[in-house]
N, C-alpha and C positions, 0 to 999 in steps of 0.2 A: 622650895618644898616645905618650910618652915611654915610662913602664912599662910592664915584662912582664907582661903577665895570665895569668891561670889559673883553671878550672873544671873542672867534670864535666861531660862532655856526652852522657853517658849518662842514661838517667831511672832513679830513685833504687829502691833494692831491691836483691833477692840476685840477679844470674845466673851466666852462665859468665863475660862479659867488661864488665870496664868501659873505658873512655876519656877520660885527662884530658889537656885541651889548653892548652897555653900558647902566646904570639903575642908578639913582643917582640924587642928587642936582645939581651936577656938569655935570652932561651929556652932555647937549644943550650948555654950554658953552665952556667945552674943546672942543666940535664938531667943533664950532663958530671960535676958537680959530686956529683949525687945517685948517677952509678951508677958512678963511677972508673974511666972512660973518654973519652977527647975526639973529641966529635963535628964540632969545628967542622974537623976535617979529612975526615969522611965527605962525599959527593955527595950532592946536594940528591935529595927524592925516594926515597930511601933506607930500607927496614928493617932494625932490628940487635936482636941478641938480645941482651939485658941481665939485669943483677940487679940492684934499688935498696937500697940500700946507707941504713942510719941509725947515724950512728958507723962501726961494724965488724962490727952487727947486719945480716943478709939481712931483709929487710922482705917483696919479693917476685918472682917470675921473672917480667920482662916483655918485650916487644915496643917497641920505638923508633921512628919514623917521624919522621924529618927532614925538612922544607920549608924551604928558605934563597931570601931574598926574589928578586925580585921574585914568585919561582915559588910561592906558595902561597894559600891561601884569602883570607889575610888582606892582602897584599903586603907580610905582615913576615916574620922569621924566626921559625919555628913546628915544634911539635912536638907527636905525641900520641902519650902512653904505653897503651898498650895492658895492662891490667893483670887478677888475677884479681876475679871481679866480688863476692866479697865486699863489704859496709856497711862493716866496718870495714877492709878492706886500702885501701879506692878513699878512705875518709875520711882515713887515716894516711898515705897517698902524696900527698893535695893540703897536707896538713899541714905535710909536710915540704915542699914547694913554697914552699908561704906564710914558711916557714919562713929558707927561701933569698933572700926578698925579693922573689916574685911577691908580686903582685896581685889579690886577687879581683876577678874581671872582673865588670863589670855586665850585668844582663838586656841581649841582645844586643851587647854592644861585640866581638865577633869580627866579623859582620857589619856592623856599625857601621865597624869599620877597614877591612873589604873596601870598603866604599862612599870613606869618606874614603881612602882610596889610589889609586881609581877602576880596583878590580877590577870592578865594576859598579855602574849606575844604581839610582836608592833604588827603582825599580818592580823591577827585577830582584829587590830587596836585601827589598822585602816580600814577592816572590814564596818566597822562600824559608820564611818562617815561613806562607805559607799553604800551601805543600806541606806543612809538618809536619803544620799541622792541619786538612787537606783530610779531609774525612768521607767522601769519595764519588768518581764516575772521572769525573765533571765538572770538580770540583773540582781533583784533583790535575791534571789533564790541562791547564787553564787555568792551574794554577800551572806547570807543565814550560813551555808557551810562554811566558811572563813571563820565565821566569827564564834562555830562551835570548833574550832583548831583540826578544819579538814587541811590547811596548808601542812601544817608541824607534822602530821600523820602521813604526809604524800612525802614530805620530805627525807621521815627518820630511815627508812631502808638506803638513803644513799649516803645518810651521817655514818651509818651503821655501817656500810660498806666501805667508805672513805677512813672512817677510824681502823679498820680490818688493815686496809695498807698502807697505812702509816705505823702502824703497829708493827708489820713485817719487816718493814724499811728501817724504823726504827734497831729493832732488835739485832739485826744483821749488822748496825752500826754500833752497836754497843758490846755486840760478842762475834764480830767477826768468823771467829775459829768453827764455830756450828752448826754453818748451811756454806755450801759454795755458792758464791755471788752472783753468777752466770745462770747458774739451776734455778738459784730462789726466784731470781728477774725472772726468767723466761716460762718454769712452769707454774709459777705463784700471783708475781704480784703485772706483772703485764696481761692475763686473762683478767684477772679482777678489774684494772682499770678500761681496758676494752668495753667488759662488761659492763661499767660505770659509765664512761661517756652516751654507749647505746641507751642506757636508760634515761636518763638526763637530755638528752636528744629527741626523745617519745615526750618527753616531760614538757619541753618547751614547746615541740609543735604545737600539743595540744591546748597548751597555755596560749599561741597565736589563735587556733583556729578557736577557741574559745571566747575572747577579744572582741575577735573579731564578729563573732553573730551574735553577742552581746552587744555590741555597738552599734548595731543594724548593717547590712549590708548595701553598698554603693549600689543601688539599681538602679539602670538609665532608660529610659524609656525611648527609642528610637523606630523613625520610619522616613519616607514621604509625607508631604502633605494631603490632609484627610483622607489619613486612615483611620482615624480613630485613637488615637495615641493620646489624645484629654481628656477621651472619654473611657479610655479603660482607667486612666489614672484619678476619674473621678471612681469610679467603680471599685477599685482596688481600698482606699481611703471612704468608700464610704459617703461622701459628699461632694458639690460642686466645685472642687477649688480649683481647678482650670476653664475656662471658657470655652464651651462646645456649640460651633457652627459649623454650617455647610460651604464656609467660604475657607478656600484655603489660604494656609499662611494665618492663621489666629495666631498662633502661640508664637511671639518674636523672640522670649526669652526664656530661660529656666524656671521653673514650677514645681515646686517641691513638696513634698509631705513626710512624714513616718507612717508605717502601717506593719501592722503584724499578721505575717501569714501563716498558717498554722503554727503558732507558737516562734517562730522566726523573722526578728522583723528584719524591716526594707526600709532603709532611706530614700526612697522615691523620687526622680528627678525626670520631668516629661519636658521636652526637649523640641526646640523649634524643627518641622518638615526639613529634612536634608533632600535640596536638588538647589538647581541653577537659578539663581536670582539676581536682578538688577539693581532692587530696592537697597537702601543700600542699610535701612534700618533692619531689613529682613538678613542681611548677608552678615554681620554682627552677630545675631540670631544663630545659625548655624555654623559660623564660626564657633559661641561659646557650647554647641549642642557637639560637634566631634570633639571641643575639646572634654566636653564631660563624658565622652564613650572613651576616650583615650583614658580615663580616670577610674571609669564604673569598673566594677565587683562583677557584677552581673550586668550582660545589656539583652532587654526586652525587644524584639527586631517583629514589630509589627508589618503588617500586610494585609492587602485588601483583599478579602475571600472572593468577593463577589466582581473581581478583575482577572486579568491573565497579567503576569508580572512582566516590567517594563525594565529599560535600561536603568533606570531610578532605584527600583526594587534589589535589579543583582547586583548596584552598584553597593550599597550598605551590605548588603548579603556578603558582597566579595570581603570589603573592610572588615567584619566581624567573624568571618567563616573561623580564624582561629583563636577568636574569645571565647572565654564564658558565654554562653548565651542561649537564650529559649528563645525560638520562632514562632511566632503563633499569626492565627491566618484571624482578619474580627471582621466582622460584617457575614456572620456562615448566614444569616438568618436572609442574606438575598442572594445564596448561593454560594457552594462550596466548588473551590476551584482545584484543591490541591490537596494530600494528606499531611497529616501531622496534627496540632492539635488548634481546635479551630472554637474561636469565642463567639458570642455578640456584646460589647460593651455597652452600647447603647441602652439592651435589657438587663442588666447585669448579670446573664451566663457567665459565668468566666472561672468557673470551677476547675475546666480540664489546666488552665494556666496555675492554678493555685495547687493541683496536684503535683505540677510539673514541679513546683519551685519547691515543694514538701521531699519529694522523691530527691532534689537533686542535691537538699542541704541536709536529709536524714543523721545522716551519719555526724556531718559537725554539730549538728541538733545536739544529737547523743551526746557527744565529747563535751560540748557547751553545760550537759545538766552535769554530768561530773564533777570532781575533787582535782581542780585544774589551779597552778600561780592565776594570780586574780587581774596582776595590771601591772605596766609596763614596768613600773620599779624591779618589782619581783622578776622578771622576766628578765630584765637586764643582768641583776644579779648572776639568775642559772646558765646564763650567755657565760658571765664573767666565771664562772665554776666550770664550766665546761671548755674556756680557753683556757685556762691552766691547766687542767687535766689532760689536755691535747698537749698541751708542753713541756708535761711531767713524762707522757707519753712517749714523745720523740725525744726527750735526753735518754729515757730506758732503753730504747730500740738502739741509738745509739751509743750507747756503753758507759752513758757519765756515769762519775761515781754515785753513789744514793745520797750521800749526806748532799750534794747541788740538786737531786730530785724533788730532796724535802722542801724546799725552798715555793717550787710551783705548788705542790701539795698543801702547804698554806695558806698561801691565795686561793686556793680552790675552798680551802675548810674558810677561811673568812668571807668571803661570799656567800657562800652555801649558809653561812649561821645568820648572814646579817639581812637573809630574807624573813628572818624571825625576829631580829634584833636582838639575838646572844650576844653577839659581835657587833659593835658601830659605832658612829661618830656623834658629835652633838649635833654637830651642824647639819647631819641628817634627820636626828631625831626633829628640831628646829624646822627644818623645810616639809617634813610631813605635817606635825601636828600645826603648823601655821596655817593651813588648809582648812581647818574645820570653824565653824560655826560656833560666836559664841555661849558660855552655856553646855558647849559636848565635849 
């Protein structure tokens, strides 16, 4: 925490501009140093226009940005040069840096000091590298709220509740003589904790299903052969990435994409024709296509409109009747054989299917744009708060004394804090921030 650090926090290549940051006591001075100017007299906040300087050589024309503590990323004194994005100008400028007696900073230790300085909570502080590498506008969107402290905010009413009975429990053990023991359990702090699990139960569901359509959802695209099962899945993604002919049996193995369907994506997985076959490179094929329907989120059970359904058809139908799943009839455009909701992939109709899948994920939609735990760590965490609370639970109901209650009641409040990182270990803090990029 002592040394200055320093990195590139630009990602590596030729552009127009790189950026290297340094965080430290020493920051503004080796800065001072490299460009024979002193900064520690400029205003925090600040840009200056520089030349970095090696000896009495011009290295390169840069940009200065001054941050002087408390006021910056890090809550040290910091600085980033703004330089031309040249490999080799942006390598020779952190050079000379290292050179001055920075630091090469470790994967994450900039946000790593914003955390230990208590510019922000370690949920804020992971929100941050899952903004970088948010794929999608679920993702980023769920990372913006984290990282304005919607976690800290979902959480405080059950700190608040959780300190409420511990404070009852408490008291009762320190003055005995003031509340009967029996009363205070059963009409006090047993509703409360009830009331806490139920919440903390709503918390995590939503924390799954939120996850989970942030991560896209398993959709398996299943039928017979040619029925058009490539060619909705070219349709769905927008372009050719499956091979569509009128010979059956094209697709021998799994074919995958991403695609977002109103706002909800699909990991997209079109799947070799499921029926009887002798080939034996085709029967691999549909080997690994049930096993991907045994797997899928969601399975897409196409059909052919313009047919009457065959032992083939109700055979899948029968396999899937108690999955997840939307049936749709593709080929209407040479004849509609059945109700329900019917495509043409070929044309790209296929609105009434994009309805279906909007209608059917509405609700986790909603949940997903919410003030939800972000990712599995956190989640695991309110698992572990909410098994203690179930165990503080059943020693009340069964009569232990309160001073062995307090005991789970801790484990619940160390959990529950150490989703924010009030409470934790190093070797936790260690295995988060090892994750990030360096430069963040």
């Amino acid at each position: 925490m002592k040394d200055t650090i320093v990195a590139i926090a630009t990602a590596k290549g030729t552009g127009a501009i790189s950026v290297i940051r340094l965080s430290g006591d020493e920051a503004i001075s080796i800065t001072s140093s490299l460009c024979d100017k002193d900064f520690s007299i400029a205003r925090g906040n600040s840009i200056h226009h520089a030349w970095i300087y090696e000896d009495k050589d011009v290295v390169d024309e840069v940009l200065i940005s001054i941050f002087k503590n408390p006021h910056s990323y890090t809550g040290e004194d910091s600085v980033e040069i703004s330089c031309h994005g040249g490999i080799y100008i942006t390598r020779k400028i952190l050079s000379l840096f290292l050179g001055k007696g920075a630091r090469m900073a470790r994967p994450g230790e900039f946000t790593e000091r914003a955390f230990l300085n208590g510019k922000m909570d370690l949920a804020q502080a992971e929100a941050v590298n899952d903004l970088i590498l948010a794929s999608n506008a679920l993702n980023a969107r769920a990372s913006v709220h984290s990282l304005k402290g919607s976690i800290t905010k979902l959480l405080a009413p059950l700190e608040e509740e959780l300190t409420q009975i511990i404070a009852h429990i408490e008291v009762n053990i320190d003055y005995p003589e003031y509340d009967d023991v029996e009363v205070l359990t059963d009409e006090k702090i047993l509703p409360m904790v009830r009331k806490w699990i139920k919440d903390i139960e709503k918390i995590i569901h939503e924390a799954n299903t939120s996850v989970n359509i942030r991560e896209g959802i398993k959709t398996v695209i299943v039928g017979k052969p040619n029925v058009g099962k490539s060619s909705l899945l070219n349709a769905l993604l927008e372009e050719d990435k499956a091979i569509v002919t009128d010979i059956a049996g094209t697709t021998r193995d799994l074919v995958e994409g991403i695609v977002s369907v109103g706002g909800i994506p699909l990991r997209l997985i079109d799947t070799a024709g499921i029926h009887e076959s002798k080939d034996k490179v085709e029967q691999i094929g549909i080997e690994r296509s049930l096993k991907a329907m045994d797997e899928a989120e969601l399975i897409i059970v196409v059909l052919d409109d313009s047919k009457e359904l065959n032992e083939e058809d109700l055979e899948i139908l029968e396999k899937t009747k108690d999955r997840n799943r939307i049936v749709v009839y593709n080929k209407k455009d040479l004849g509609e054989q059945s109700e329900g909701i019917h495509i043409s992939a070929s044309k790209l109709e296929i609105d009434e299917l994009k309805e279906a899948i909007v209608k059917k994920y509405e609700e986790d939609l909603e949940i997903a744009q919410s003030d939800t735990l972000h990712n599995e760590r956190q989640i695991g965490l309110a698992l572990q708060a909410k098994e203690a609370m179930v165990e503080a639970k059943d020693a009340l109901e069964a009569g232990y004394a309160l001073d062995l209650v307090t005991i789970d009641l801790q484990k619940c409040w160390n959990a529950l804090k150490e989703i924010t990182g009030k409470v934790g270990r190093e070797d936790l803090l260690d295995e988060i921030f090892s994750r990030f990029c360096l430069g963040k």
